[in-house]
Structure formats: structure tokens, C-alpha cells
DSSP file (Angstrom, degrees, kcal/mol; ACC not computed):
  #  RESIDUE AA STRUCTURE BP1 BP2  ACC     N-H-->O    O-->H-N    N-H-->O    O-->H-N    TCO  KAPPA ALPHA  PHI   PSI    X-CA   Y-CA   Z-CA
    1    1 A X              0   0    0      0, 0.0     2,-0.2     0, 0.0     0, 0.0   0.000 360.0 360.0 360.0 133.1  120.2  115.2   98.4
    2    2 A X        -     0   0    0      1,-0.1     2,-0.1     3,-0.0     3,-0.0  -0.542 360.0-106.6 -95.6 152.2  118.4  113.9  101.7
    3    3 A X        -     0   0    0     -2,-0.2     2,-0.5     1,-0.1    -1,-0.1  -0.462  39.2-117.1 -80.7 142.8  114.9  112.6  101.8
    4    4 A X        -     0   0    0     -2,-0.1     2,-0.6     1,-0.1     5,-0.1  -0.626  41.4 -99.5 -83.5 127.5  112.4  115.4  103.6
    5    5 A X    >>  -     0   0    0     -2,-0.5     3,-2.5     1,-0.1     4,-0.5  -0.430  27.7-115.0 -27.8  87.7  110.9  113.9  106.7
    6    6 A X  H 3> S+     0   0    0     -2,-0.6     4,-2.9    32,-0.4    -1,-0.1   0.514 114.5  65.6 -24.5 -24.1  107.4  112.6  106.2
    7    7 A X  H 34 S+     0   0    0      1,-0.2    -1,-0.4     2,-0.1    -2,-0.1   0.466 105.0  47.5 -99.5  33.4  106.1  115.2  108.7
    8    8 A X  H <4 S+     0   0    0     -3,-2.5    -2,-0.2     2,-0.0    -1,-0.2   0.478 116.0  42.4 -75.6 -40.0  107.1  117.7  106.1
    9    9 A X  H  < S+     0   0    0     -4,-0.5    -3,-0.2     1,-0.1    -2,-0.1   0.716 129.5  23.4 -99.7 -12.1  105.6  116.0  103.3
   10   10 A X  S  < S-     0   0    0     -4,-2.9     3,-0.4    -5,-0.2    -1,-0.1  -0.230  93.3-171.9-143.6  60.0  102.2  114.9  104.8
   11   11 A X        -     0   0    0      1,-0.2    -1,-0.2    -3,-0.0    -2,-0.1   0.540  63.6  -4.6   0.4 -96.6  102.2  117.7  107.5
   12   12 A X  S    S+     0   0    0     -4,-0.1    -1,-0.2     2,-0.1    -5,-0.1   0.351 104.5 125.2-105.7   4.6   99.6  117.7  110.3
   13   13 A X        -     0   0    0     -3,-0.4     2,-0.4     1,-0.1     3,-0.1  -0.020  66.4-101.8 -44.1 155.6   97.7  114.5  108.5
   14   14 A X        -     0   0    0      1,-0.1    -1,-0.1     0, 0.0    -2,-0.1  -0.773  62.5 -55.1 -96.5 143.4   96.9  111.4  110.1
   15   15 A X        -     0   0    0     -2,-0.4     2,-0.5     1,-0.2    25,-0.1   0.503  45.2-129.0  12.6 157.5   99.0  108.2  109.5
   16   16 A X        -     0   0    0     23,-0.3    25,-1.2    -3,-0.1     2,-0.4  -0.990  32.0-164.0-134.3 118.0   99.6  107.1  106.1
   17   17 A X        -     0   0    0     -2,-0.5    50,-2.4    46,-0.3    49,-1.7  -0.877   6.2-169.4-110.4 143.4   98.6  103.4  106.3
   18   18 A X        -     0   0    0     23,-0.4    26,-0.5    -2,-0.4     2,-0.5  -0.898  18.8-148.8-140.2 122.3   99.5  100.7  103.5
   19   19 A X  E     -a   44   0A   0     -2,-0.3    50,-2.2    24,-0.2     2,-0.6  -0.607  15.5-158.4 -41.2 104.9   98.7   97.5  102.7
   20   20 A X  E     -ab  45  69A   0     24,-2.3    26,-2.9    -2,-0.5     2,-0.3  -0.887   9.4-176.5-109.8 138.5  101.5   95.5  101.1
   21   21 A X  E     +a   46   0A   0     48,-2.9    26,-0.2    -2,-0.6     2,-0.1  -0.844  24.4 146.1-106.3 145.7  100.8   91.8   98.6
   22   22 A X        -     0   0    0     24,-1.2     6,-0.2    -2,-0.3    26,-0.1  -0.478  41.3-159.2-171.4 120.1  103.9   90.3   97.5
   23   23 A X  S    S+     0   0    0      1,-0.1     2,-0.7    -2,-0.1    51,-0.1   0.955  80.7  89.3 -73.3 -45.5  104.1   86.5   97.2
   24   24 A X  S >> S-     0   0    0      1,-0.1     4,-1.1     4,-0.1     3,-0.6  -0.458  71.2-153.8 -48.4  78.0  108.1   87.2   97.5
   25   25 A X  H 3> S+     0   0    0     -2,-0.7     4,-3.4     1,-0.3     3,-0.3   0.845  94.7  48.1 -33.0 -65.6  109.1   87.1  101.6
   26   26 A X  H 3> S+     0   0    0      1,-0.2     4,-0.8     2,-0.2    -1,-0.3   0.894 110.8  46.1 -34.4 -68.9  112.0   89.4  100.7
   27   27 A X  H <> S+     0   0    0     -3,-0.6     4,-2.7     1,-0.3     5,-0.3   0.726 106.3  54.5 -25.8 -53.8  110.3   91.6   98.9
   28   28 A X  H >X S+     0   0    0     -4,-1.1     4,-2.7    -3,-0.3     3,-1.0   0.992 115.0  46.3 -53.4 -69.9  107.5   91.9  101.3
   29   29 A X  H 3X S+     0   0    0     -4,-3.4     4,-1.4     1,-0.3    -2,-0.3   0.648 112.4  52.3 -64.7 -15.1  110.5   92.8  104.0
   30   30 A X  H 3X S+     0   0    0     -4,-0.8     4,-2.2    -5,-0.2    -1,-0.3   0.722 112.2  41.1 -76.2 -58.5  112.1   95.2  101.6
   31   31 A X  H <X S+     0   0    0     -4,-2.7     4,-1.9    -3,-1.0     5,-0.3   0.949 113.1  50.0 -80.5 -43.0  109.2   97.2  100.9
   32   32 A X  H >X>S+     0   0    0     -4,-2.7     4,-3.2    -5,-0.3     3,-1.0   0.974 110.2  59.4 -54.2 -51.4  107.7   97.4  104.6
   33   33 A X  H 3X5S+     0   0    0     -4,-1.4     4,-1.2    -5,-0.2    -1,-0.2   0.774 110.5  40.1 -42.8 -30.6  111.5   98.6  105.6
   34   34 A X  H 3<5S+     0   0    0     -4,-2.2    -1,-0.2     2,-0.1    -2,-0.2   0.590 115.0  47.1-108.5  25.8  111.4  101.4  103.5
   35   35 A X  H X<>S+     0   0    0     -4,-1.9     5,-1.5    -3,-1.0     3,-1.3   0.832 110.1  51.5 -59.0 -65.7  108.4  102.3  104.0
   36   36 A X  H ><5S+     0   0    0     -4,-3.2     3,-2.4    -5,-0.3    -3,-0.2   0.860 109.6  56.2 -23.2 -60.5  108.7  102.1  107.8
   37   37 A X  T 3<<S+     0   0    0     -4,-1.2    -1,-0.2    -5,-0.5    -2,-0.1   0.710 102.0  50.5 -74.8   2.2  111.7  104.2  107.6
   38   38 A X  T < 5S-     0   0    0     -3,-1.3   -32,-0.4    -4,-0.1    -1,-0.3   0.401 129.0 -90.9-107.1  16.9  110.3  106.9  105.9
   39   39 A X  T < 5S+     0   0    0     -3,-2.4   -23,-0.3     1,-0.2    -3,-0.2  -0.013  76.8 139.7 128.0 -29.5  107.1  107.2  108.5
   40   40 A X      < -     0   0    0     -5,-1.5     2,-0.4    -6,-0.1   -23,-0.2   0.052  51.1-138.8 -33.2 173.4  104.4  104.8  106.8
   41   41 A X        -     0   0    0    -25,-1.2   -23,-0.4   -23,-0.0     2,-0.3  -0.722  12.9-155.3 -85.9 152.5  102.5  102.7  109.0
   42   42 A X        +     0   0    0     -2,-0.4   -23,-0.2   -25,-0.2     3,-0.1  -0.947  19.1 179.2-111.2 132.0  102.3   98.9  106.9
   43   43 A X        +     0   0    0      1,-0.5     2,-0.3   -25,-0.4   -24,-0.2   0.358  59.6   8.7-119.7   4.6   99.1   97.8  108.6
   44   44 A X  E     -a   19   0A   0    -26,-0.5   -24,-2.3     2,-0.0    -1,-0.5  -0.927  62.9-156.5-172.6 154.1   98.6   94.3  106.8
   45   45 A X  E     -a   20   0A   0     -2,-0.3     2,-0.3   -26,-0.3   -24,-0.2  -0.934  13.3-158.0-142.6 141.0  101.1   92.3  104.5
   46   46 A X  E     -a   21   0A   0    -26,-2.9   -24,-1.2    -2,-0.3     3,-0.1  -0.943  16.9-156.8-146.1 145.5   99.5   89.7  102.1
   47   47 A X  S    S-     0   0    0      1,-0.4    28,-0.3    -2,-0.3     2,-0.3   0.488  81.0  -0.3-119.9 -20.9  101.4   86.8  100.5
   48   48 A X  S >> S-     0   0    0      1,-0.1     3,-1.6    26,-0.1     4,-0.9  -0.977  88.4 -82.6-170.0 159.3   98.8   86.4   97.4
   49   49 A X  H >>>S+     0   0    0     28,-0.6     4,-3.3    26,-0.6     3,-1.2   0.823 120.6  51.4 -27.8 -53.9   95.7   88.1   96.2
   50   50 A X  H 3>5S+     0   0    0      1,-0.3     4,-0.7    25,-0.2    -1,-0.3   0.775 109.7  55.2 -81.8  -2.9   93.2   86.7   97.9
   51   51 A X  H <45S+     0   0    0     -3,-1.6     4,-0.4     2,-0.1    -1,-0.3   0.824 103.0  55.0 -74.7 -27.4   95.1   87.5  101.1
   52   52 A X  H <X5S+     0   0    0     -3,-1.2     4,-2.0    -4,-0.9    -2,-0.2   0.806 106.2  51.9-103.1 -38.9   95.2   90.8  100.2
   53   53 A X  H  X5S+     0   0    0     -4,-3.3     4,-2.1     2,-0.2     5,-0.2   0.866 111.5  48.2 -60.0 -36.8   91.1   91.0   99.8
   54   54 A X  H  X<S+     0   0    0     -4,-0.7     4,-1.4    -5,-0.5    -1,-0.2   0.814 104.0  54.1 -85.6  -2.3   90.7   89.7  102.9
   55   55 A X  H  > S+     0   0    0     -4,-0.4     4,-2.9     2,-0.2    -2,-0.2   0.937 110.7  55.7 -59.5 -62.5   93.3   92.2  104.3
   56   56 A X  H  < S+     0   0    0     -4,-2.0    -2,-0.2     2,-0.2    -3,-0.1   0.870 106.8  42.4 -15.5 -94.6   90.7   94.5  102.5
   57   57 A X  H >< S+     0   0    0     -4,-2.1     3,-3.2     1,-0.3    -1,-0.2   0.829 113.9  61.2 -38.5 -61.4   87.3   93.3  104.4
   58   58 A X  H 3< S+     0   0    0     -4,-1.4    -1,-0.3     1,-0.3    -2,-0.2   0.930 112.3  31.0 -42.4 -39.2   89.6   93.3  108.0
   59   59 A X  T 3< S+     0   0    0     -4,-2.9    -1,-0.3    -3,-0.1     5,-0.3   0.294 102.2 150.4-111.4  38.2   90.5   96.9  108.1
   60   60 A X    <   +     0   0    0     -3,-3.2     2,-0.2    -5,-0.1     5,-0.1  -0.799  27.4  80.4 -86.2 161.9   87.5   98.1  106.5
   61   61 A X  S    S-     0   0    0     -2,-0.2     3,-0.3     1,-0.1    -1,-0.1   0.206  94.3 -70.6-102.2 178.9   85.9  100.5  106.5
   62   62 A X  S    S+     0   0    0      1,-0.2    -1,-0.1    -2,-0.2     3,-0.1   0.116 105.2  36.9 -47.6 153.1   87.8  103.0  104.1
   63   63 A X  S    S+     0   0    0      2,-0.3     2,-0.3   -46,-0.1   -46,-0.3  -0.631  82.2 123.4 -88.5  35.8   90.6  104.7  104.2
   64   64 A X  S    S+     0   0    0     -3,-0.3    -3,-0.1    -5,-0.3   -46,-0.0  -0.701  72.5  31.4-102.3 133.8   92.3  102.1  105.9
   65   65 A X  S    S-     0   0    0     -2,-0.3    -2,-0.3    -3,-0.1     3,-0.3   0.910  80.4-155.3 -32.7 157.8   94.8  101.2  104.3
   66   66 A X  S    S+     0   0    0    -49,-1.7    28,-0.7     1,-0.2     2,-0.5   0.992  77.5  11.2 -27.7 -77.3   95.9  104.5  102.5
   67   67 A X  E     - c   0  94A   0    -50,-2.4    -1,-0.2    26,-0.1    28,-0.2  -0.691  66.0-143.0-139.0 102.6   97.3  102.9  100.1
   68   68 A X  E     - c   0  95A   0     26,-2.2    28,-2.9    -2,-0.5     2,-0.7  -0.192   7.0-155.4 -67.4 132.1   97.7   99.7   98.8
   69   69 A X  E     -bc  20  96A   0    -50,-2.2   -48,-2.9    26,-0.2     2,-0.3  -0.911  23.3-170.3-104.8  97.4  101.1   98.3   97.3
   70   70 A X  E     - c   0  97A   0     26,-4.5    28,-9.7    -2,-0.7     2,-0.4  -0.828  10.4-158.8-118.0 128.9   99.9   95.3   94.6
   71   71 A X        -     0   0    0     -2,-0.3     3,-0.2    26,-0.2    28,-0.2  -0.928  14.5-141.1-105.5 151.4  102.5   93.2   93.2
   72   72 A X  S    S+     0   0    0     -2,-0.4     7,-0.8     1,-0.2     2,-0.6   0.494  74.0  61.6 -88.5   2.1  101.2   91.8   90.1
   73   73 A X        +     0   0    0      5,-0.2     2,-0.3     6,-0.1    -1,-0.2  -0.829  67.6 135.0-107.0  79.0  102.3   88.3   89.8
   74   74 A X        -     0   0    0     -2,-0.6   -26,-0.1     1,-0.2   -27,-0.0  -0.777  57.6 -79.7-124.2 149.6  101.2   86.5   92.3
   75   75 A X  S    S-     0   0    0    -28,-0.3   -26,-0.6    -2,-0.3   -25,-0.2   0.098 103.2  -8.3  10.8 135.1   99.5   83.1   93.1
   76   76 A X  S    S+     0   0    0    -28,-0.1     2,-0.5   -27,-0.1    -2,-0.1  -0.248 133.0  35.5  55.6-114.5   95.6   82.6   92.5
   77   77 A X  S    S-     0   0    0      1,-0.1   -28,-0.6    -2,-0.1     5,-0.1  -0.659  78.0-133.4 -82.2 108.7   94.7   86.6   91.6
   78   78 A X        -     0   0    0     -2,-0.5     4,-0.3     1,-0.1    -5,-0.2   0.407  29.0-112.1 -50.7-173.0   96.9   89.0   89.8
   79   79 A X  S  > S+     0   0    0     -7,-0.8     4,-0.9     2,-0.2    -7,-0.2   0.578 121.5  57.8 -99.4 -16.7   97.4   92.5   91.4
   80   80 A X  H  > S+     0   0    0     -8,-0.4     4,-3.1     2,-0.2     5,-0.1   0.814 105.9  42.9 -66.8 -44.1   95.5   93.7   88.5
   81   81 A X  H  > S+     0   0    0      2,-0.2     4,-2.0     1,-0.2    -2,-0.2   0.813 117.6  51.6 -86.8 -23.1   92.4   91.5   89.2
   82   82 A X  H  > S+     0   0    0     -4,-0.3     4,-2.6     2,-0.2     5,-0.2   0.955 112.9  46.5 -42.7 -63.3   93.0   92.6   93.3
   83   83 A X  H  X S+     0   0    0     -4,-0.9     4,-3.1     2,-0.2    -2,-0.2   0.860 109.5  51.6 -68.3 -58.5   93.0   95.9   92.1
   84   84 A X  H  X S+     0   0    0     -4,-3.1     4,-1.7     2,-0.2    -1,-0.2   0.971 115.6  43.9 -11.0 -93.1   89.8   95.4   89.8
   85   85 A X  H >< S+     0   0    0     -4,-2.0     3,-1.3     2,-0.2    -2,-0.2   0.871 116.6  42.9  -4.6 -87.5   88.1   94.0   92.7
   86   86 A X  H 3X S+     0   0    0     -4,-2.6     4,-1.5     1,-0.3    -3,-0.2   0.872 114.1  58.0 -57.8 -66.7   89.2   96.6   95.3
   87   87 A X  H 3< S+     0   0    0     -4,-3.1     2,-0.7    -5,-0.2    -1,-0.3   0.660  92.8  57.5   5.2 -68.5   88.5   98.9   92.8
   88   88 A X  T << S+     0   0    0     -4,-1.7    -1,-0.2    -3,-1.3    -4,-0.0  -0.842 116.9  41.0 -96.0  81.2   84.7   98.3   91.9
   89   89 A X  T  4 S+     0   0    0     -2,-0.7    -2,-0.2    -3,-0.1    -1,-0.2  -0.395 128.3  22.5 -51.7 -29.7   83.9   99.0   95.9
   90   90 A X  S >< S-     0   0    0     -4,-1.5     3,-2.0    -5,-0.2    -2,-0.1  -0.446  70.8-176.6-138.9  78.1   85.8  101.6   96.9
   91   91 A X  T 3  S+     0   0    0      1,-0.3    -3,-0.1    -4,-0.2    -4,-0.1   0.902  83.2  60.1 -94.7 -58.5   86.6  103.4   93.1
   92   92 A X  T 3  S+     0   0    0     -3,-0.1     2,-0.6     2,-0.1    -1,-0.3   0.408  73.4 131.9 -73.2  25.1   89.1  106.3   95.4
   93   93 A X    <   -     0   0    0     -3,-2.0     2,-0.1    -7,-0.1   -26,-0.1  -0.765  62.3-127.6 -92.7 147.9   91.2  103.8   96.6
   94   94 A X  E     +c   67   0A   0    -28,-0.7   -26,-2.2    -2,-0.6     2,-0.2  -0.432  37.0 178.1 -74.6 113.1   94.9  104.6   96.2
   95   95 A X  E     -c   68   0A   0    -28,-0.2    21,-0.8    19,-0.1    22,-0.3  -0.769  21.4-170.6-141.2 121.6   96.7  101.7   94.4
   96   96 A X  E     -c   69   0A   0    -28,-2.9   -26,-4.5    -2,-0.2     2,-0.8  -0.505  16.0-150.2-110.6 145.9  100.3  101.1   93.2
   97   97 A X  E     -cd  70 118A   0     20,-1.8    22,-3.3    -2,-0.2     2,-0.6  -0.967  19.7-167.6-113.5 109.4  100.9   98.1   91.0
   98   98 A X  E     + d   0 119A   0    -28,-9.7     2,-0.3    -2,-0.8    22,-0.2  -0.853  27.0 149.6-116.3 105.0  104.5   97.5   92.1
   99   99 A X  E     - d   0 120A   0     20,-1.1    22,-1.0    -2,-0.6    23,-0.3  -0.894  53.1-140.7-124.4 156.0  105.8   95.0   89.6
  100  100 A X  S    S+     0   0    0     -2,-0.3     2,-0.4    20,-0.2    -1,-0.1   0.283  95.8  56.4 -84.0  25.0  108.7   93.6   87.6
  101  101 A X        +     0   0    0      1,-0.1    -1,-0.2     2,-0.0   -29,-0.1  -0.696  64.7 164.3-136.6  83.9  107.1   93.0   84.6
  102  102 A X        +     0   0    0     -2,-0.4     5,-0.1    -3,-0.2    -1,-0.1   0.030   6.0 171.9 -87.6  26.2  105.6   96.3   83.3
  103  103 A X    >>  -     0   0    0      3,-0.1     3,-3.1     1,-0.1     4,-1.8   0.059  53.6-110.0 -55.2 134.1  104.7   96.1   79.7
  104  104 A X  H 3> S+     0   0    0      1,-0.3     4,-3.6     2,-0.2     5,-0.3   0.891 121.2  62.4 -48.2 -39.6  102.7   99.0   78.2
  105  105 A X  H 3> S+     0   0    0      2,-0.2     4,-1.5     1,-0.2    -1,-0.3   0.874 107.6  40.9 -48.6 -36.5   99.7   95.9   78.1
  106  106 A X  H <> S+     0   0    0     -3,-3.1     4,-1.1     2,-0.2    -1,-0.2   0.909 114.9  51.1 -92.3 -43.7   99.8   95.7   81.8
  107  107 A X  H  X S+     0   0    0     -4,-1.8     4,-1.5     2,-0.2    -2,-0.2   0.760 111.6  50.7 -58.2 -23.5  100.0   99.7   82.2
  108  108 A X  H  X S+     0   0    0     -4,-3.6     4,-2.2    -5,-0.3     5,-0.5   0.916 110.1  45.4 -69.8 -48.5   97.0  100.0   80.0
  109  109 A X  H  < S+     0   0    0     -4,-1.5    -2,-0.2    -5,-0.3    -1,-0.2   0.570 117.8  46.7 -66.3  -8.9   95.0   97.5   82.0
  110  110 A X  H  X>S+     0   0    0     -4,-1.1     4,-1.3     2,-0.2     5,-1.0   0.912 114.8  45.0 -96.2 -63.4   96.2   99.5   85.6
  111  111 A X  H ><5S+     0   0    0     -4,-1.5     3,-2.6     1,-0.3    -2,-0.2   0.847 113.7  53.3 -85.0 -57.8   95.4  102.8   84.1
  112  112 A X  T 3<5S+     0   0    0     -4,-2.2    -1,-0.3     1,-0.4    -3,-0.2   0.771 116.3  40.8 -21.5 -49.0   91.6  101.1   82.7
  113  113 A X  T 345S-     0   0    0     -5,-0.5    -1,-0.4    -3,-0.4    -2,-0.2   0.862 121.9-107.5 -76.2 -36.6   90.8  100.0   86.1
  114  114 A X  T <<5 +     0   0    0     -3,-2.6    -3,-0.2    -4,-1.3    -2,-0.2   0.775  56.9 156.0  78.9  33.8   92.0  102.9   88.0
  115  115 A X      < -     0   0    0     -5,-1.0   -19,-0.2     1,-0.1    -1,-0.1  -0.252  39.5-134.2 -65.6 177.2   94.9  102.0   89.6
  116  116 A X  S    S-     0   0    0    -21,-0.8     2,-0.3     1,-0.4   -20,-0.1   0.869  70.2 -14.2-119.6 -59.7   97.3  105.3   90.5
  117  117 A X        -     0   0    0    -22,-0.3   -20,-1.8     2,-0.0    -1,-0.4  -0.979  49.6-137.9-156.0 138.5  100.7  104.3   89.4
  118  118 A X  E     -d   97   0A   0     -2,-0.3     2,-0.5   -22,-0.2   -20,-0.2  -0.760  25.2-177.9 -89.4 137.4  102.9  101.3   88.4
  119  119 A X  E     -d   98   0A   0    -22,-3.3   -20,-1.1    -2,-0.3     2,-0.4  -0.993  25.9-114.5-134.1 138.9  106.1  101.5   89.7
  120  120 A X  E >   -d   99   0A   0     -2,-0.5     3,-4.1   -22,-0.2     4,-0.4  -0.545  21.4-126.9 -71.6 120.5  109.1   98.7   89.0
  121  121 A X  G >  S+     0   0    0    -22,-1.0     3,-1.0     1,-0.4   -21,-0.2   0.758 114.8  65.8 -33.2 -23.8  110.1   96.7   91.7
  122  122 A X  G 3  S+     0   0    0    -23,-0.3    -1,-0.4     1,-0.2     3,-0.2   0.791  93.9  58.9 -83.5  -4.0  113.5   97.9   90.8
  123  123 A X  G <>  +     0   0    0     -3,-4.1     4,-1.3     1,-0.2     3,-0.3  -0.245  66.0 134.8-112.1  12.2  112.3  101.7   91.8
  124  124 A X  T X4  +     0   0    0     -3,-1.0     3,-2.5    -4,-0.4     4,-0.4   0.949  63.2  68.6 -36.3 -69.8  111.5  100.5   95.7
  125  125 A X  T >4 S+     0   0    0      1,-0.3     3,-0.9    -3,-0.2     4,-0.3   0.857  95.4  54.7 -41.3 -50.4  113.2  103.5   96.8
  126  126 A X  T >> S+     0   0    0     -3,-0.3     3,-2.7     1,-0.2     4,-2.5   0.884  78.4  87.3 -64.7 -14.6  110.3  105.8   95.3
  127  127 A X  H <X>S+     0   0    0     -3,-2.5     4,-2.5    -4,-1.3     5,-0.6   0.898  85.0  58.3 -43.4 -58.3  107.5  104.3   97.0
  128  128 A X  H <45S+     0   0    0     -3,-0.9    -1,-0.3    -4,-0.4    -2,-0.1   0.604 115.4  35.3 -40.0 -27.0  108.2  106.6   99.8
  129  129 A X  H <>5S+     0   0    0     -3,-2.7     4,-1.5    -4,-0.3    -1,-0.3   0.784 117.3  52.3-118.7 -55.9  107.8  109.4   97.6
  130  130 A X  H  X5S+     0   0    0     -4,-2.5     4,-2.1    -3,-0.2    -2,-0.2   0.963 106.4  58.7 -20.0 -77.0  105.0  107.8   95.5
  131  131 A X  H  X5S+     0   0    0     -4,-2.5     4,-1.5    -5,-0.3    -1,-0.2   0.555 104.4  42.3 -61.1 -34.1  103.3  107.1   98.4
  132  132 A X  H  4<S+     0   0    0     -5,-0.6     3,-0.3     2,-0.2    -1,-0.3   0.954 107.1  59.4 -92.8 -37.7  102.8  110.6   99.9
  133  133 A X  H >< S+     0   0    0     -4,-1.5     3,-1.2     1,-0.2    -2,-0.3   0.883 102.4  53.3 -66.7 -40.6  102.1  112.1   97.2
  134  134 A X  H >< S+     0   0    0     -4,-2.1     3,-1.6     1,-0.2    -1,-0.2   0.972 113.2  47.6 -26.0 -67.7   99.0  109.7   96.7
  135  135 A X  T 3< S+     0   0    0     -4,-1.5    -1,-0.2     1,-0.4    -2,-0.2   0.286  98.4  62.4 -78.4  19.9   97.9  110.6  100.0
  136  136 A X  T <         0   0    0     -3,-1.2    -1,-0.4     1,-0.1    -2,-0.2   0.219 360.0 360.0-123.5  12.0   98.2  113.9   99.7
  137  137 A X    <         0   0    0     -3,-1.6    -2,-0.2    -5,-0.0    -1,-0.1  -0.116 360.0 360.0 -63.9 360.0   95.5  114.0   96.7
């Protein structure tokens, strides 16, 4: 089964922009490639939390990014405590805590905060799919 074309799934809309934090250079190139290929814009990439806030202040104001892609184990500031943050200022922004370590403790503390969905680093491919459907809320 082939993935439907992004202007199928988020139709006459304007860009769908995302932020992605990942202290992991691969990772970071991994997610903006599929992301990219399925239509995204990535309008900032952040190497640790407080990178990722200050991504925040640049491309404010909201909804820029769409949607933010927080990995949670990072350097200085979790993705949770990003998310927190990010969170208590702008309450509707769309944010996926994309981690490998997902333990119901860390999914309680995402869902408590208001993050949108955890997804496992090993589940990259859905972001694409994740990701419109966010923006399509």
C-alpha cells in the first residue's frame, strides 16, 4: 500500500512546518528526510533543549512550527521539560515526544503536560502520518 500524497492529506492548507530536537546527528537527518519526502517543511533542527526553545522565540509568533518533534533524552532539558515550557505559552501547540525509551511513566508525564503523541524512534516512518493528522485538528 503507497503513502497518499500530502496534498491529499492536508489539501488546500498552508505548509505544515516542524521543528525537530534530537541531540543524535543521524537521527536529526533521518527524521527531516522523511519528513521532507512526504511534503513537510523542517523549518529549525535543535541539537538539545534549550536549542529547541530558542528555535521556539525565532519563529515565533505561533503556528510556526506546526509541529514540534521532541526527542526526550537529551543534554540540559528533557523533551518533556521543552514540552512543559512550550507548553505553558502556547497550551495548542502540536507536540510529539519521539523517543526510545517510552515507559508508561514518561507517557503519563507527556499526556499531563499536553503533549499529542509519543511515538518510538523505532516508528519514524509514522511521523508522516502522525504529523498530518495533528495538523489537520
Amino acid at each position: 500500500m503507497g503513502e497518499m500524497p500530502l496534498s491529499e492529506i492536508t489539501g488546500a492548507q498552508e505548509a505544515i512546518t516542524v521543528l525537530v530536537a534530537d541531540d543524535e546527528d543521524d537521527l536529526r537527518i533521518l527524521v527531516r528526510a522523511v519528513l521532507e519526502g512526504a511534503g513537510f517543511q523542517v523549518v529549525e533542527e535543535a541539537i538539545d533543549g534549550e536549542a529547541a526553545l530558542a528555535a521556539v522565540r525565532r519563529l515565533d509568533p505561533p503556528p510556526i512550527p506546526t509541529v514540534m518533534v521532541l526527542d526526550n533524552l537529551m543534554p540540559g532539558l528533557t523533551g518533556l521539560e521543552v514540552a512543559e515550557r512550550v507548553l505553558a505559552a502556547t497550551p495548542d501547540q502540536r507536540i510529539v515526544l519521539f523517543s526510545a525509551f517510552l515507559d508508561a511513566d514518561i507517557r503519563k508525564r507527556a499526556d499531563e503536560l499536553g503533549v499529542s503523541i509519543c511515538v518510538s524512534k523505532g516508528d519514524v516512518h509514522r511521523l508522516p502520518a502522525v504529523i498530518a493528522a495533528l495538523a489537520a485538528e
